[in-house]
C-alpha positions in Angstrom: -33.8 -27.2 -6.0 -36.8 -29.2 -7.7 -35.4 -26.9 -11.3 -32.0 -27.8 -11.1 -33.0 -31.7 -10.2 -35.1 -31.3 -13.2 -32.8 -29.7 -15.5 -30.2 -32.3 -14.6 -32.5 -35.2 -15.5 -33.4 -33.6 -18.8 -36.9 -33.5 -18.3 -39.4 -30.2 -19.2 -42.3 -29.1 -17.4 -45.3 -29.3 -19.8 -48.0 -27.2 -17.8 -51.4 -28.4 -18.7 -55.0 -26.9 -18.6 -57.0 -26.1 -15.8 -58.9 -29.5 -13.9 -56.7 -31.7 -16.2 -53.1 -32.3 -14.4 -52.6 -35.3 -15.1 -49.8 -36.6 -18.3 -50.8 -40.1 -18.6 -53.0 -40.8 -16.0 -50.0 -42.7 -14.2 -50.9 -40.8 -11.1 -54.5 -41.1 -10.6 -54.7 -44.7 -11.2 -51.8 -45.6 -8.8 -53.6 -43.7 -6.2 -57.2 -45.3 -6.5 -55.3 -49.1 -6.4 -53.9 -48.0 -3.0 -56.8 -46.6 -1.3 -58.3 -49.7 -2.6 -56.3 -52.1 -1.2 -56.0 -49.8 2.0 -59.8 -50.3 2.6 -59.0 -53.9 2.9 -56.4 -53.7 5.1 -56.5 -51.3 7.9 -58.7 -51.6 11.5 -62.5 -50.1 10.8 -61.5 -47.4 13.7 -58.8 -46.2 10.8 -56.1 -45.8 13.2 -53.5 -47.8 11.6 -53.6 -46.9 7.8 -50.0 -45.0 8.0 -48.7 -48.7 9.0 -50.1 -50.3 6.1 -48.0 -48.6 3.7 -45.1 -51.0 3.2 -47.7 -54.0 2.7 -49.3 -52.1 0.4 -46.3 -50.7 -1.6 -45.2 -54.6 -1.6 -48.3 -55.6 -3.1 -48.7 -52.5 -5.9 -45.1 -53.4 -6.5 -45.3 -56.9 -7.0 -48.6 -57.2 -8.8 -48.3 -57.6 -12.6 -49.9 -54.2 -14.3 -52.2 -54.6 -17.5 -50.7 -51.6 -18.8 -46.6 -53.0 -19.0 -47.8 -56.7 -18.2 -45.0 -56.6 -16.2 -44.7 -55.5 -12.3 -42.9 -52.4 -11.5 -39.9 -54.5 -9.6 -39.9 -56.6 -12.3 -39.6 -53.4 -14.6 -37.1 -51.3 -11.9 -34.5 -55.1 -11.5 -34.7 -57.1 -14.3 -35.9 -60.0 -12.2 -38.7 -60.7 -10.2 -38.3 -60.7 -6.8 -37.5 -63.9 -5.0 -40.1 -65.8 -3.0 -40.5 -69.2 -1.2 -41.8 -71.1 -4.4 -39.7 -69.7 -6.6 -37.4 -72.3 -7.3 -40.3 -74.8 -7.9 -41.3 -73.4 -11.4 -38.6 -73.0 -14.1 -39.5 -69.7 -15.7 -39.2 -68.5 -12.5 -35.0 -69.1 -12.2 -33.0 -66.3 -13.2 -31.0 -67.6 -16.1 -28.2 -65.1 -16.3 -26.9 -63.4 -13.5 -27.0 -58.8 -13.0 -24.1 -57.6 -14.9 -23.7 -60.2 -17.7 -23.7 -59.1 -21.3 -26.4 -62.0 -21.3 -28.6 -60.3 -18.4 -28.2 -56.9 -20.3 -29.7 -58.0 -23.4 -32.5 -59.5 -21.7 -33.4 -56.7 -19.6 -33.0 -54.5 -23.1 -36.1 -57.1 -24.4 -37.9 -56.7 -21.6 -38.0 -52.9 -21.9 -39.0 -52.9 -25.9 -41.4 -55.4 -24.4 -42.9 -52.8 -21.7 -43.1 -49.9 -24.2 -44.8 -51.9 -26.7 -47.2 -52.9 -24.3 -47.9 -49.6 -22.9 -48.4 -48.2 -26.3 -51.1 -50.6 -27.4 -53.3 -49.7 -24.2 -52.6 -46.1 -24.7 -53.9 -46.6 -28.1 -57.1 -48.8 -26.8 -57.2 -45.8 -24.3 -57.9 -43.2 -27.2 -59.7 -45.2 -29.1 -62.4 -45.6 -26.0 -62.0 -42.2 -25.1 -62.4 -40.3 -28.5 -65.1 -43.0 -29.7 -67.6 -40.2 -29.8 -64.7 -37.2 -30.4 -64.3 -35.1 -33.0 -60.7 -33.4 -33.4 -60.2 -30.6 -32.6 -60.0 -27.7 -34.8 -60.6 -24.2 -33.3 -58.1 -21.9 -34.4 -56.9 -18.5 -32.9 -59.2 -15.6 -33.1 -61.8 -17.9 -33.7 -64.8 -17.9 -31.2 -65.9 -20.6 -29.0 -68.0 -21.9 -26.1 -66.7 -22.7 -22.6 -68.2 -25.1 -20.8 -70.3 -23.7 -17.2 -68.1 -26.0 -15.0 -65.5 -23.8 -15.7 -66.9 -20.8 -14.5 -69.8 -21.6 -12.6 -68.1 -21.2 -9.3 -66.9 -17.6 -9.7 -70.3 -16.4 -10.1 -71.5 -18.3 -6.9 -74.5 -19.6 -8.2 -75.4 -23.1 -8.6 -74.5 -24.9 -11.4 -77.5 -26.4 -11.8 -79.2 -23.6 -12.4 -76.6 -22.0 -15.3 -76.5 -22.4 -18.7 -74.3 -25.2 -20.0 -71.6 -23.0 -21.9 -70.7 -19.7 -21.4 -69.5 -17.6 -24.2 -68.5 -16.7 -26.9 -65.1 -16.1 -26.1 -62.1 -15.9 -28.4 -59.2 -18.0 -28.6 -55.7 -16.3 -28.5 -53.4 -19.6 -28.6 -52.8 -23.1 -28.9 -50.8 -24.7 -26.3 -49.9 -28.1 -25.3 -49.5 -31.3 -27.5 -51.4 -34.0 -25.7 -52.5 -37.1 -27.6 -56.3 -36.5 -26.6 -55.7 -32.7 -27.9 -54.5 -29.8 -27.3 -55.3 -26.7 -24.7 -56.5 -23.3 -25.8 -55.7 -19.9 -24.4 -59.1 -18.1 -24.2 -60.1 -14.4 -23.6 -62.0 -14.5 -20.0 -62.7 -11.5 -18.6 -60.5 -10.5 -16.2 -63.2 -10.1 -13.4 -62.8 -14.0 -13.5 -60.2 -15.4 -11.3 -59.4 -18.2 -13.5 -57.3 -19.6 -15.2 -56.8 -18.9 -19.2 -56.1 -22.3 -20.8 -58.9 -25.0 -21.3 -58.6 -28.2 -22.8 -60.3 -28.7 -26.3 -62.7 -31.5 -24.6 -64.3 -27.9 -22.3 -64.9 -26.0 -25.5 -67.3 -25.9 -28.3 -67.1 -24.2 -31.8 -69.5 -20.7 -31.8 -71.5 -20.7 -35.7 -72.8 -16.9 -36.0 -76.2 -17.2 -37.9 -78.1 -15.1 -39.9 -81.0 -14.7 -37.1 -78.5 -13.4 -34.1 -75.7 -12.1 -36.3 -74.5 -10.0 -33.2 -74.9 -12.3 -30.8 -72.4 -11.0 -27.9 -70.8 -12.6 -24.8 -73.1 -14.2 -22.0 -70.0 -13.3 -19.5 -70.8 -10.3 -17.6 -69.9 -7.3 -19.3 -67.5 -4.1 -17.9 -69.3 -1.2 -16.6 -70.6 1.3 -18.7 -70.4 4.4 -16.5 -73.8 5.4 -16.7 -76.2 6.6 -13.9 -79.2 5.0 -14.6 -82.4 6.9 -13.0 -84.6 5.5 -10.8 -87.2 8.5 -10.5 -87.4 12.0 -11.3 -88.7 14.3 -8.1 -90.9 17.4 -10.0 -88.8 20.5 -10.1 -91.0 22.7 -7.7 -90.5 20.3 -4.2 -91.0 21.2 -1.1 -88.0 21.2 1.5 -87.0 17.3 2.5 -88.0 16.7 6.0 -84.5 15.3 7.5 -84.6 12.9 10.7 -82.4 14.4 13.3 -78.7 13.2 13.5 -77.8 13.7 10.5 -75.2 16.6 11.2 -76.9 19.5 9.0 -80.1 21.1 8.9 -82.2 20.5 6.1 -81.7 21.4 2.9 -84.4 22.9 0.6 -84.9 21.6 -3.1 -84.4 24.4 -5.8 -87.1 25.5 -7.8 -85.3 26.3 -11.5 -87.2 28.6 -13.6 -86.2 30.0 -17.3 -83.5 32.6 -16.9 -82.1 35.0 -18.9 -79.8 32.0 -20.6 -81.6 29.3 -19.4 -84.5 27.1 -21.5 -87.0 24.2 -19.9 -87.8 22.4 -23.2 -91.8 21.3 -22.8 -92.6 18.6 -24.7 -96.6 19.8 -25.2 -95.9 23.4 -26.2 -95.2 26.0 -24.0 -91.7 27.5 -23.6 -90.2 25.0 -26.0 -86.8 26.7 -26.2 -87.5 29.1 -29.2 -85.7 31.9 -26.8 -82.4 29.7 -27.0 -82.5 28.8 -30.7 -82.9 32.9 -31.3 -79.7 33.4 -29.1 -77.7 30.8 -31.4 -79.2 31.6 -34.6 -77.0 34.9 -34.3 -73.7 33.0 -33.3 -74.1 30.3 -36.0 -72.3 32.1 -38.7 -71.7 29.0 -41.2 -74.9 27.4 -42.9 -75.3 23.8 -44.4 -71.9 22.3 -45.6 -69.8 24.8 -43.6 -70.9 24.3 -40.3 -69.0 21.8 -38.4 -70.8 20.4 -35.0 -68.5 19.1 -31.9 -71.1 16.5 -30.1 -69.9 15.6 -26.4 -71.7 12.7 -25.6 -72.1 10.9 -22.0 -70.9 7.9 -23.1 -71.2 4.7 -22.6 -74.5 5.1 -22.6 -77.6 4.5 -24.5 -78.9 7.3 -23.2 -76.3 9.5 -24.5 -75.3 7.6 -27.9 -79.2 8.3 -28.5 -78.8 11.7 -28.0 -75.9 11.5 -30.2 -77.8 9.9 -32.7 -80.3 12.9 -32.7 -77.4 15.2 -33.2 -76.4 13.3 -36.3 -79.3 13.1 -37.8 -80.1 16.6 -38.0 -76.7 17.9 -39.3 -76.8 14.5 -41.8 -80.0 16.5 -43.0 -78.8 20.0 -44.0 -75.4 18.7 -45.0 -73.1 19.6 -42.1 -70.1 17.9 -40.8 -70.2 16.5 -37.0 -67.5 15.5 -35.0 -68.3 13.2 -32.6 -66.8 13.1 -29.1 -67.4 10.5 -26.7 -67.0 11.4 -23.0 -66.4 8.7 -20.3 -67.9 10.7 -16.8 -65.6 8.5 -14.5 -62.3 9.7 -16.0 -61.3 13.3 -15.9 -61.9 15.3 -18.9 -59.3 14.9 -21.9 -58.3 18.4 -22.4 -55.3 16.8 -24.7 -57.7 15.1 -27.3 -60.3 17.6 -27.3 -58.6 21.0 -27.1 -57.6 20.6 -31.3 -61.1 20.1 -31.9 -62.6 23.0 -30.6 -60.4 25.1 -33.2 -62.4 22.8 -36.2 -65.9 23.5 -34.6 -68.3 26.1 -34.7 -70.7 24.9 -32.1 -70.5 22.9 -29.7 -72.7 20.0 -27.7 -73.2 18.3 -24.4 -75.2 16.3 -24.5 -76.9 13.9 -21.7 -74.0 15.1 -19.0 -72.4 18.8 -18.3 -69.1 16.7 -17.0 -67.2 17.3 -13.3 -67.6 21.2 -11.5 -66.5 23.6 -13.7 -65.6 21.5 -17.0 -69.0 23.2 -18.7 -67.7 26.6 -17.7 -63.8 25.9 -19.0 -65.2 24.7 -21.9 -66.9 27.9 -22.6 -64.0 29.9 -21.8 -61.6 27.6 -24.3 -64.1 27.8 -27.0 -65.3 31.3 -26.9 -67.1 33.0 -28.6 -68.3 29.6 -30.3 -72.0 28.6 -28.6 -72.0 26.0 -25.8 -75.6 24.3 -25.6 -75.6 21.6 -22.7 -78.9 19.2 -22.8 -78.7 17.4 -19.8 -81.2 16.4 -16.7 -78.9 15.5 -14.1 -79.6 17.4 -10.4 -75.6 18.0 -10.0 -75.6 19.8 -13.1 -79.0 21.8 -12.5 -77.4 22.8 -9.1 -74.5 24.3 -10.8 -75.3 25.8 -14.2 -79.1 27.0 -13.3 -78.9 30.0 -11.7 -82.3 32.0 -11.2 -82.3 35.3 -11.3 -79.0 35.8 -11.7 -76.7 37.0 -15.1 -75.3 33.5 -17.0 -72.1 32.1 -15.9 -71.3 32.7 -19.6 -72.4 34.6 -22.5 -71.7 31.8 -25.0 -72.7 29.0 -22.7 -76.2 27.7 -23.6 -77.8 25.0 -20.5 -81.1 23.7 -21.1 -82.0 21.0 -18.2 -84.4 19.4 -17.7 -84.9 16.6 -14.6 -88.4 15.2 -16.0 -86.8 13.9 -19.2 -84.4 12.0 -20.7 -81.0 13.5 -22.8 -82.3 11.3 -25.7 -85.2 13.0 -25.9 -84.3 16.4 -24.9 -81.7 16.1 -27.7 -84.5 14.7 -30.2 -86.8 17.7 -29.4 -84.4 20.4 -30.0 -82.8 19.6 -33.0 -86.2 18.2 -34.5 -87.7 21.8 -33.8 -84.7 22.9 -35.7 -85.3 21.0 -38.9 -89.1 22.4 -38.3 -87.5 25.8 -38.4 -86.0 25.2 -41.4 -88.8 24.2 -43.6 -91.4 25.6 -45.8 -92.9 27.5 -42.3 -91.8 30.9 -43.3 -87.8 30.2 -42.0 -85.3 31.7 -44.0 -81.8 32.4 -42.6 -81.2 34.9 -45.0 -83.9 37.3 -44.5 -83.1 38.5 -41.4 -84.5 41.3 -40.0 -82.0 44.2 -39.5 -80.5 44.5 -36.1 -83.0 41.6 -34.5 -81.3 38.6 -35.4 -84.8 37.4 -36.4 -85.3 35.6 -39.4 -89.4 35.5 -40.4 -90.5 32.5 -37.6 -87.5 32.3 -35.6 -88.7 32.9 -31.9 -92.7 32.7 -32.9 -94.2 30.0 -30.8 -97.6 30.4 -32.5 -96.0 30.1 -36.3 -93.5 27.1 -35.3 -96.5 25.5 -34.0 -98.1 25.2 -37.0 -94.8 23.1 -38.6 -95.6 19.4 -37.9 -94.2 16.2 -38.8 -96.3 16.5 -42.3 -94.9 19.9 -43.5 -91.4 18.4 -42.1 -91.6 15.6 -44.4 -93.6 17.1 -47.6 -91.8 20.4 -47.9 -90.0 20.8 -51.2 -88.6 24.5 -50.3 -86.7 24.2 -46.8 -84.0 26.0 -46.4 -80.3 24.3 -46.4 -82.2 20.4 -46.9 -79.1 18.4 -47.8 -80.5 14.7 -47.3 -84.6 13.8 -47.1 -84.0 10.5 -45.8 -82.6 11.7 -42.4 -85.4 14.0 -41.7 -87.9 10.8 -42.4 -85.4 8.7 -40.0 -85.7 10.8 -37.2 -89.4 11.0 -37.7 -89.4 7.4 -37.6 -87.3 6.6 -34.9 -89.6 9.3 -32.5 -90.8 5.7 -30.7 -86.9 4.5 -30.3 -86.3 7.5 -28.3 -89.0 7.6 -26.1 -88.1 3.4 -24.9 -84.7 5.5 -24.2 -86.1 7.8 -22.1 -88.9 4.9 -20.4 -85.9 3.2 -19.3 -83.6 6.1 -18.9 -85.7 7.2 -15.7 -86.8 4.0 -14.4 -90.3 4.8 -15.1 -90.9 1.3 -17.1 -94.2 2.8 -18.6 -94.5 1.4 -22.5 -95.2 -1.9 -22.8 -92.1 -4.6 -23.3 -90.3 -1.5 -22.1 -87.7 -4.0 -19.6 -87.2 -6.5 -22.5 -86.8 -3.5 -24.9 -83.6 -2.3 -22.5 -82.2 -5.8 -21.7 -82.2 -6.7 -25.5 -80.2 -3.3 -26.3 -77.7 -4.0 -23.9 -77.2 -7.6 -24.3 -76.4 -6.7 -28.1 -72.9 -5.2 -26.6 -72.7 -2.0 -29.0 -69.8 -0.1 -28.7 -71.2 3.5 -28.3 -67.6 5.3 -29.3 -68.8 7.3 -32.5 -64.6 7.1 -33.3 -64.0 3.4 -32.7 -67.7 2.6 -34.3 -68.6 4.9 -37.1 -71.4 2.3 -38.0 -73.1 2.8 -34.5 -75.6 5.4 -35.9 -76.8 3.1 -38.7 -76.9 0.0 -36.1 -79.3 2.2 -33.9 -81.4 2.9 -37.1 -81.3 -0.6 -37.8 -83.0 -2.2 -34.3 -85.8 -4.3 -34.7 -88.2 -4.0 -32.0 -89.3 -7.3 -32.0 -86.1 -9.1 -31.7 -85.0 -6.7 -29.0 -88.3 -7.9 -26.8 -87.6 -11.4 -27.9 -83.9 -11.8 -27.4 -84.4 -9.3 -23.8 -87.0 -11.7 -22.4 -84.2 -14.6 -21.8 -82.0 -12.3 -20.8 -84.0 -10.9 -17.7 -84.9 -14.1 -16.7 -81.1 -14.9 -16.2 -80.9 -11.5 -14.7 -83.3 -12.9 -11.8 -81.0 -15.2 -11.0 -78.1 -13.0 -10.6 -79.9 -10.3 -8.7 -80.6 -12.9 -6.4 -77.4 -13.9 -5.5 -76.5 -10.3 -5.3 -79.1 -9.2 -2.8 -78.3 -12.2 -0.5 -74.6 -11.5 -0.2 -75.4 -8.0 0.9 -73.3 -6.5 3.7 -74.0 -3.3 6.1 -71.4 -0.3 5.5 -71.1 2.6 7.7 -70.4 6.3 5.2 -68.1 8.5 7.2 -65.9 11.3 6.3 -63.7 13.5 7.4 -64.6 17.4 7.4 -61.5 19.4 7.2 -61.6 22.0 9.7 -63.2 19.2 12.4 -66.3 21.5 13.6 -67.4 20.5 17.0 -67.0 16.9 17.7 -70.1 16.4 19.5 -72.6 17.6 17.3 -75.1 15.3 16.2 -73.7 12.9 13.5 -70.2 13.6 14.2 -67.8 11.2 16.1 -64.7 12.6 17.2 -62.0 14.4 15.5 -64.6 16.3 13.0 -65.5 12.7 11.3 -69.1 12.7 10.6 -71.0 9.6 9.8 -73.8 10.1 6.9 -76.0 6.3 8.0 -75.9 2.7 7.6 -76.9 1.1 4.5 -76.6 -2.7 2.8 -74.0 -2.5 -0.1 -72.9 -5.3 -2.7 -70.4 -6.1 -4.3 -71.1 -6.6 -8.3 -68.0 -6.9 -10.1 -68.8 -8.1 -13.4 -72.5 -7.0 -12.7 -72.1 -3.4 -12.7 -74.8 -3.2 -15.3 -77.4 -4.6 -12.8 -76.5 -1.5 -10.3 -79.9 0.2 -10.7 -82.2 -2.9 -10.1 -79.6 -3.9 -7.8 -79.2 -0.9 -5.6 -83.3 -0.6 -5.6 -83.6 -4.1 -3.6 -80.9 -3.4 -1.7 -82.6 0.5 -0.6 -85.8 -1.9 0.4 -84.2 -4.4 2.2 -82.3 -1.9 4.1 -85.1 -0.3 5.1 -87.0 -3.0 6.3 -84.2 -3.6 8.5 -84.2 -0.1 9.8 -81.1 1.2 7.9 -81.1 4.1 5.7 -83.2 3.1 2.9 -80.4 3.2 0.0 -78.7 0.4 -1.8 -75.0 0.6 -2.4 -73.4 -1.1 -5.3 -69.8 -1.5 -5.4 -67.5 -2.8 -8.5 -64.1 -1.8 -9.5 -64.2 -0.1 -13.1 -62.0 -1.8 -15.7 -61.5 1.1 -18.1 -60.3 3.4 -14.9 -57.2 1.3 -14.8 -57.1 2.2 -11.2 -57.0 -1.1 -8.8 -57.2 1.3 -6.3 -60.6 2.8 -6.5 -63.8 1.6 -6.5 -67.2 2.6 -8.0 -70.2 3.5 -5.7 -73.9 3.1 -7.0 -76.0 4.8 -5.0 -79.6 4.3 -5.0 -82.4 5.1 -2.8 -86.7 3.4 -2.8 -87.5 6.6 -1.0 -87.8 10.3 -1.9 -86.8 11.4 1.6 -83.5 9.9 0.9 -81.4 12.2 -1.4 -78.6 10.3 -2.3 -76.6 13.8 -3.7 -75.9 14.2 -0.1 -73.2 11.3 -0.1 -72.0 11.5 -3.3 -71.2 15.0 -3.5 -69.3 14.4 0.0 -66.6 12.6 -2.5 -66.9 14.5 -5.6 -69.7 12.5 -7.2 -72.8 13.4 -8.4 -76.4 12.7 -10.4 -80.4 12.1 -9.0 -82.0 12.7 -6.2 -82.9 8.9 -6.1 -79.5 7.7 -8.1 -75.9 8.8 -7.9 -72.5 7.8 -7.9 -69.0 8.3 -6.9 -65.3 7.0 -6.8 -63.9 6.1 -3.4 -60.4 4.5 -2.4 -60.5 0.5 -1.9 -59.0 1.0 1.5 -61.5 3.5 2.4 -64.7 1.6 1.8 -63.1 -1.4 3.1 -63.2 1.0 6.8 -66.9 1.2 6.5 -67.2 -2.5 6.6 -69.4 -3.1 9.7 -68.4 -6.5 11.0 
């Protein structure tokens, strides 16, 4: 009804910006008059302001207006209304009488009279108003600065304690024609219920300069999908005691041991994997600029681009070609994308993740007999490619995992030793001996021993050495990767290590190899002292958030449903085979996601103090899923007699003793509310 009354009067709807309704302010100043005079009229007990109304309509009615210095009956008649002295005073007698050509011409002054009027104190309106106003002139795909009392609610903190603009954020249109400016569509995340259009008086222009030339946007960022560790248990533990209740006995830790096909790279010496570089030494058939590389990277992840960034390096050096593949662990693998590459490679790399049960194997199988080599240090893949004492899973797949260490180093170490193997130490690919597979120094600890970083750098007869400078770049960044691996597994040893980490993610690199071919040479580019410098504001605003986090905490109970039921009165298990694996506090960190480790770490503690199971839930929905359905569970746990595996496994998940994760139905967690 109100669009056809509308349409019929001719009028348009202009929709304005957020917190600015109003068209000519009209509105608001009508209403302030009457409460105004209503405070002057009505019984101090309030009771009688509805009765008020006509006296007060006669007097907003009646009153002259500086605006049309005319009143509104005045305006709506032609006359004003009649009173007891109006007869007394001569301007006051109407001098034509409604419906004369005379009275029509009159009222036709009065009205050029009114818009003139109203038009002068719109323009001494502007003129007050833009007195210390620039124009506006952003312009779309330009950048800009939103002011915090735009957003400062949806993050639930005070405002007083946020900065004054968020941002940068880009504009995407120009809408609106007020006379004070116009509104801008902006690009807000959309984790932010709000709305899109601000006026231009909310913004202010972004300048990119020299000294942050990346600077990247304060809004909360999407998740990353990485599983950050919190600690690393040794590799030979003892069984977990288990409290009783829990539904199953107790479950021993795994002690992995080399295998047949199976490498522990030791940093110090030791086994360092010289076993495994024999094995692939006789399936690499190509040499220098015919060997193409297939790199599977955990992405996105620092942790995994760094391991990527290893990889590239050492084919860069001896000339090979290196397709980069960038693998997202919360979305199933992408057979369709990557099954065309596998026919182009001629080895193959996985490096900081192994992917979901049975994608390392499948792999294999696809790309047989072409080597496999998984670096990786996650417990879920350990559990399922390590198998001690028993024949590999696969002849051409390669696992080397390692829990103690990072994939960014793990992938630094090996391919470093094999630029050592291909220097001046007595390597030569094509004197191998008959029927061995063994070049002179392949598979000698003692003689690769004696190749360090010198020899690396000062040989002038390796074998296959396409490009120097990448051999002195991965020397150089040997420091770079072991920040990676400090943060990595949450062991926060190196000094500035924190500020380090917060100043590499608040940079915002895209970690796609394909999207970002320049991603290497930003890496190589970092500057460790603007990283500390820039990362030191940005954990302090961390602090604040975290806070806010951990006080909106909630309990959850974890239950699932065993197919087959079992008996339902076992210990753990309610009826109907549904077995409950503990209370814990969980959060909810949409927009935050990249907090989840710090996060779910207070949360363990404070859970534990109040007698819960001493992990920390944190739960977001992940943009790039594109499922509103499903939501994201960080788990993390402050002790090491909580193995958080035990839950995320339950719903296909997986990672670290102390830190996992795993995708659960919106409905479902919203069950294990506890009210």
């Amino acid at each position: 009804m109100w669009k056809k009354a509308v349409e019929q009067m001719g009028s348009q709807l202009h929709m304005t910006s957020g917190n600015r309704p109003e068209a000519n302010g009209q509105t608001e100043q009508m209403n302030r008059v009457v409460q105004h005079l209503l405070r002057h009229y009505i019984k101090p007990n309030q009771d009688d302001w509805d009765e008020k109304f006509p006296l007060i309509a006669s007097l907003y009615n009646n009153a002259v207006h500086n605006t049309t210095n005319v009143s509104p009956n005045q305006l709506h008649l032609g006359w004003k209304l009649r009173s007891v002295l109006n007869f007394l005073l001569p301007e006051n007698r109407t001098a034509a009488a409604p419906g004369t050509i005379e009275f029509g011409v009159q009222y036709e002054k009065l009205l050029q009279r009114t818009v003139e009027h109203i038009k002068k104190s719109q323009e001494a309106m502007i003129a007050y108003e833009n007195k210390h106003r620039r124009q506006s002139t952003f312009q779309v795909g330009e950048r800009v600065w939103v002011k915090a009392s735009e957003l400062g609610h949806e993050f639930g903190i005070s405002r007083k304690l946020m900065p004054r603009y968020f941002g940068p954020c880009e504009v995407l249109d120009i809408v609106g024609n007020d006379l004070d400016g116009p509104s801008y569509v902006i690009r807000i995340p959309g984790h932010l219920r709000t709305y899109l259009a601000f006026h231009a008086s909310k913004l202010a222009p972004f300048v990119e300069t020299a000294k942050f030339p990346s600077q990247r946007s304060m809004l909360p960022p999407t998740m990353d999908g990485h599983v950050d560790v919190d600690d690393i248990l040794d590799h030979r533990d003892t069984p977990v005691p288990k409290s009783p209740g829990r539904g199953r006995p107790p479950k021993p830790a795994r002690e992995y041991k080399q295998g047949s096909s199976v490498d522990m790279v030791d940093r110090d010496g030791g086994d360092d994997g010289g076993g495994l570089l024999l094995n692939l030494e006789k399936l690499e058939t190509k040499d220098g600029g015919d060997l193409t590389a297939l790199v599977l990277y955990h992405y996105p992840c620092s942790d995994g681009v760094s391991g990527a960034l290893a990889a590239h390096l050492y084919h860069k050096a001896i000339g090979a070609k290196t397709i980069f593949f960038p693998h997202p662990v919360y979305l199933p693998p992408m057979w369709s994308d990557l099954l065309p590459l596998l026919d182009d490679a001629d080895i193959i790399y996985l490096i900081d993740f192994s992917g979901p049960r049975g994608f390392a194997l499948a792999l294999a199988q696809k790309a047989a007999p072409k080597a496999v080599v998984i670096l990786d240090h996650h417990k879920s893949a350990a559990e399922e490619l390590l198998r001690p004492g028993r024949d590999p899973i696969s002849d051409n797949l390669f696992p080397l995992i390692d829990m103690n260490r990072s994939g960014a180093t793990m992938a630094y170490d090996y391919f470093l030793k094999k630029l050592l193997n291909r220097t001046h130490c007595g390597v030569d690919r094509n004197e191998d001996t008959e029927g061995t597979g063994k070049g002179e120094g392949y598979g000698s600890q003692a003689q690769s021993s004696d190749c360090g970083m010198s020899e690396l750098l000062g040989s002038k007869s390796g074998v296959g050495m396409k490009d120097r400078s990448a051999m002195q770049q991965m020397v150089d960044m040997k420091p770079f990767f072991a920040y990676i691996e400090d943060a990595d597994l949450w062991r926060w040893k190196l000094p500035a290590s924190k500020a380090f980490s917060a100043g590499l993610r608040d940079l915002d690199l895209e970690y796609d190899a394909r999207s970002n071919p320049k991603i290497f040479d930003q890496l190589l580019s970092l500057d460790f002292t603007e990283l500390t410098k820039s990362g030191q504001s940005v954990l302090a605003e961390r602090e604040v958030i975290l806070g806010v986090l951990v006080n909106d905490a909630f309990e959850i109970e974890i239950r699932t449903d065993n197919e087959g039921g079992g008996d339902s009165e076992e210990e753990g298990r309610v009826g109907g085979g549904v077995r409950v694996l503990g209370r814990l506090l969980a959060s909810r960190a949409d927009g935050n996601a990249h907090l989840r480790s710090e996060l779910g770490n207070r949360l363990a503690m404070k859970a534990k103090d109040r007698g819960l199971r001493a992990m920390g839930a944190v739960v977001y929905a992940e943009p790039q899923m594109k499922d509103e359905s499903k939501f994201k569970v960080s788990l993390r746990s402050s002790t090491a007699d909580e193995d958080t595996t035990e839950i995320s496994q339950e719903f296909g998940g997986g990672g670290h003793v102390k830190a996992s994760s795993f995708i659960v139905d919106r409905a479902l967690f919203d069950s294990w509310r506890v009210f």
